[in-house]
N, C-alpha and C positions, 0 to 999 in steps of 0.2 A: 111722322117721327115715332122712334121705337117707344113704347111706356116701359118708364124702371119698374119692374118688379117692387112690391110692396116693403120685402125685407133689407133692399139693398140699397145704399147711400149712392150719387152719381157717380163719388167715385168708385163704389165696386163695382156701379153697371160700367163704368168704360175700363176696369181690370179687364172684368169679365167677358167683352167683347174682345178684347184685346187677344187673352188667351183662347178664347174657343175660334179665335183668325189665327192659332200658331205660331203668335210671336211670343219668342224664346227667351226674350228681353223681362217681356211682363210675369214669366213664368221665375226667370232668374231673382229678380224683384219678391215674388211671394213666398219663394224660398229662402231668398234673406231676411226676411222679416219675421215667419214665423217659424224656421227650424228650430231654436232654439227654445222659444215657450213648448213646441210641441214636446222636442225631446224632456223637458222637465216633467212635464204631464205624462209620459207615457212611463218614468221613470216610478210613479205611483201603483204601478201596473204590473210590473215585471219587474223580475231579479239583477238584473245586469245593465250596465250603461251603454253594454254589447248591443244586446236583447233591445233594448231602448231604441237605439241605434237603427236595427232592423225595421223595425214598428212603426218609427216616421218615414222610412225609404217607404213602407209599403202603404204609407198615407198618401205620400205624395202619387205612389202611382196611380192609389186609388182619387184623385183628387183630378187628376189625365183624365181617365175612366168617366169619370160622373159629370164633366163640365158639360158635356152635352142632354145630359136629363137635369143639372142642377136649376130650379124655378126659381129661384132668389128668394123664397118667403121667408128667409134669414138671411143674416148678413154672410158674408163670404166666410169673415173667421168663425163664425160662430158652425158655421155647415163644412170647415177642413177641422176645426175639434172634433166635431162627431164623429166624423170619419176616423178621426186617431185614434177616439175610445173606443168604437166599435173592434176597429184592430189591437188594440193594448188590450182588451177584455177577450177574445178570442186566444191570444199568444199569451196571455196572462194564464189561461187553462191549460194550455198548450204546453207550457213550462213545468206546471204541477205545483204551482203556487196559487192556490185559493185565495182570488181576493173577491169579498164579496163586495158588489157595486148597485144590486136592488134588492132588497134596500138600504141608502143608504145611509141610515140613522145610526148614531151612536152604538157602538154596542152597550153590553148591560155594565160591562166593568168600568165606564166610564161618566154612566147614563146621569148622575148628578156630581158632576167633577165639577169642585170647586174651584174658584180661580186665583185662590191663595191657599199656601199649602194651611191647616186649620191649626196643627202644633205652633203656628208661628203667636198664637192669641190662645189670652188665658182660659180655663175651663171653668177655675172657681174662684171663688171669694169678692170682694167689692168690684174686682176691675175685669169683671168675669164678659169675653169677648172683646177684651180690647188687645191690644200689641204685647204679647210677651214678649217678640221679637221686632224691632221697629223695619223697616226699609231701610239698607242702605240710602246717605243722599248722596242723587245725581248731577254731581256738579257740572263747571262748564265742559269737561271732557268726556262728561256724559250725559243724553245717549244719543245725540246729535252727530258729535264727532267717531262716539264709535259703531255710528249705522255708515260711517262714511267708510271709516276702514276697511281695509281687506283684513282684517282680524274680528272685526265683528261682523263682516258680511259673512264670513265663514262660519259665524259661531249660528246665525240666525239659520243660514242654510241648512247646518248641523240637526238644530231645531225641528227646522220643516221636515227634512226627512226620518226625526225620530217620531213624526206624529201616524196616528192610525190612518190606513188609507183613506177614509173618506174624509177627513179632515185637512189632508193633506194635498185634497185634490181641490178643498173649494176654496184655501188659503193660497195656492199655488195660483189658479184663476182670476182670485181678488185682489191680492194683496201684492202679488210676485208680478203676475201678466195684466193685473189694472182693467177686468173685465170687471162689468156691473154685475148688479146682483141678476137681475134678470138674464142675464145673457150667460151666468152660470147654472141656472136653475133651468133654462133651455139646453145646454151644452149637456148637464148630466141628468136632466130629465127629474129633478126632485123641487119638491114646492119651494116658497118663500120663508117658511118657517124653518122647515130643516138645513134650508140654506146658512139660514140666519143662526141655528143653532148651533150647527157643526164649525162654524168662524169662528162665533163666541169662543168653544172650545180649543179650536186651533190657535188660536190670538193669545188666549192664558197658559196655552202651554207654552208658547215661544215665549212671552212676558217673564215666564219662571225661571226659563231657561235661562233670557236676559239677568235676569236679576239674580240668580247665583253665581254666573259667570263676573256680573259685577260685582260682588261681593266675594269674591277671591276662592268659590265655590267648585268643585266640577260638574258643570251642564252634563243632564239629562243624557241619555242615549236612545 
């Protein structure tokens, strides 16, 4: 009997037999599952939904290409991501859009962004760092019901794509496509700290965003 490769779950070793026997079924299957996460992530990358577009076509072919050298010491998804950043970071230069991806820390204008804007709390006198401005509350229509909506699914999308790319690429992984931490700190090659830091940031900017929008505000861009 064949041994699974260390990185891959039984079910990706019998994907993965499945497609390196050329059935077009299993292949149709991996494509509907993962076009779309890809196409979001690659959208981090590149200018255009066009451009986007092109970057998962040339995943997928590269993904044809590699099944027969791929060793399973990751999991399946996790080794067709790579493959899309390596492409989305190539056509991302290609394009003439700098987006820097190592490394992938913070930049300096963001480097201690707090997670509430700081004018919302007093500066002086008795109640000095408390609420000058309190939080809207969120009642039962919010934000339960309006993470349900197509009106606040949009507003949070809005969000994600106003954040800095590397923030946007490790909240797009966690939060959007439900990858673990570890499996995004493989995916884009950066430790558990920076994983961890660049969320944090990405989480309060979408939170503010929420919470002006609820507040009858206009979100961030």
């Amino acid at each position: 009997m064949e041994d699974t490769p260390t990185g891959l779950t039984p079910e990706d070793a019998k994907q993965l037999r499945s497609l390196r026997n050329g059935d077009e079924a299993a292949f149709a299957a991996l494509v509907d599952r993962y076009h779309s996460p890809l196409l979001r992530l690659a959208m981090a990358f590149v200018p255009s939904h066009a451009v986007a577009e092109e970057v998962v076509q040339e995943t997928w072919l590269g993904v044809l290409e590699g099944l027969s050298r791929f060793e399973g010491r990751s999991s399946l998804k996790t080794w067709i991501y790579r493959i899309l950043i390596n492409r989305a970071k190539t056509r991302g230069v290609r394009e003439s859009r700098s987006v820097p991806f190592s490394p992938l820390g913070a930049s300096s204008e963001d480097a201690d962004e707090p997670a509430v804007d700081p004018a919302r709390f007093r500066s002086t006198g008795y109640w000095v760092d408390h609420w000058a401005e309190p939080p809207g509350v969120w009642d039962d229509d919010t934000p339960e019901k309006l993470l349900l909506s197509k009106e606040g699914l949009a507003q949070i999308e809005k969000a994600i794509a106003g954040l800095p790319p590397a923030q946007r690429k490790v909240i797009t992984l966690r939060d959007v496509e439900g990858l673990s931490s570890a499996e995004v700190c493989n995916i884009l090659a950066i430790s558990e700290t920076n994983q961890r830091v660049l969320l944090h940031r990405a989480r309060s900017r979408v939170r503010r965003a929420l919470a002006r929008y609820l507040e009858g505000g206009d979100s961030p861009t």
